[in-house]
N, C-alpha and C positions, 0 to 999 in steps of 0.2 A: 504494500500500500504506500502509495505515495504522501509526501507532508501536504498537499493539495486535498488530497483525497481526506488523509486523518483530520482535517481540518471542517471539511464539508461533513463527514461522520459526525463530528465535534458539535458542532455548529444545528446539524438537522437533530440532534439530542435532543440540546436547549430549548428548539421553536418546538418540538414535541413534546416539553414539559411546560413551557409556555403556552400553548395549546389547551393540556388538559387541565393548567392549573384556570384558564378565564374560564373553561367551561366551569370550571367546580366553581368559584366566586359568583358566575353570572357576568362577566367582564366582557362587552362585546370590542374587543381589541380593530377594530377596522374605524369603531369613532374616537376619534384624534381628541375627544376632550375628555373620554375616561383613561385613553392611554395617560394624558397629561394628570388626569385624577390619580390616578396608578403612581406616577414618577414623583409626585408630590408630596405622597404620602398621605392623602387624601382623601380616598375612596375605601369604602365601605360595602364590606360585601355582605349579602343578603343576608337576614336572619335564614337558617335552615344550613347555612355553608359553612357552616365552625368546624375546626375542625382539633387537634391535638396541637398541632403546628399553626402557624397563621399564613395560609396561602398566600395571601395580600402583599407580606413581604418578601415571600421567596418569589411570589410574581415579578416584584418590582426590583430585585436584586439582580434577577433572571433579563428582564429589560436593558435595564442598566449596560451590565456586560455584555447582550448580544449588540447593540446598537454601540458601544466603544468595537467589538469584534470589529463588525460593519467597517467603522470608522479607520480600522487598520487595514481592511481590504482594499479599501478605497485606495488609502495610501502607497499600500504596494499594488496593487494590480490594475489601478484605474477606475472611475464609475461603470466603465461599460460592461466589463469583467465584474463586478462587484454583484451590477444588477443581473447578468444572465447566474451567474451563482445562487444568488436568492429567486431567482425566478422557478430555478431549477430543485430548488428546495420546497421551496411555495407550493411546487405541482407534488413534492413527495409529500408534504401533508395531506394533502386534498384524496391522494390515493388514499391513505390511510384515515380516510375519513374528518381528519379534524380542520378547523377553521384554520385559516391563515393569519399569520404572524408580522401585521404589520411594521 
């Protein structure tokens, strides 16, 4: 396996815990003012979603770092590369049934 490849392994982890955690909160991740609710520290998720741990913040730690990731890709490989990477991750969610990771 390539450091490309382990990287995109890496990476399609995170958006798939990312993933299951908005579903468990009720976090609709595609509108830009709960993700900002999210990054804030903010948002509040439903009564019914409690859980042992507090999804909320491993949501938002999980954000954090993949969106710095992002920010490195950028860097080394360019936005166009950057975006066919995540495009290409995006579609492995959607197989796998869960919502995308904007």
């Amino acid at each position: 396996m390539t450091g490309l490849q382990h990287h995109d392994r890496e990476m399609r982890e995170v958006d798939e815990r990312i993933a299951r955690l908005s579903l468990l909160i009720g976090a609709d991740l595609s509108r830009h003012d709960v993700v900002i609710e999210i990054l804030a520290g903010r948002y509040s998720a439903p009564e019914g979603s409690k859980s042992h741990t507090n999804p909320v913040q491993e949501l938002r730690a999980l954000l954090i770092m993949k969106y710095r990731i992002e920010v490195s890709w950028i860097d080394e490989d360019g936005l166009e590369e950057c975006a066919r990477r995540l495009a290409e991750l995006e579609g492995k969610l959607r197989e796998r049934g869960l919502p995308p990771v904007d």
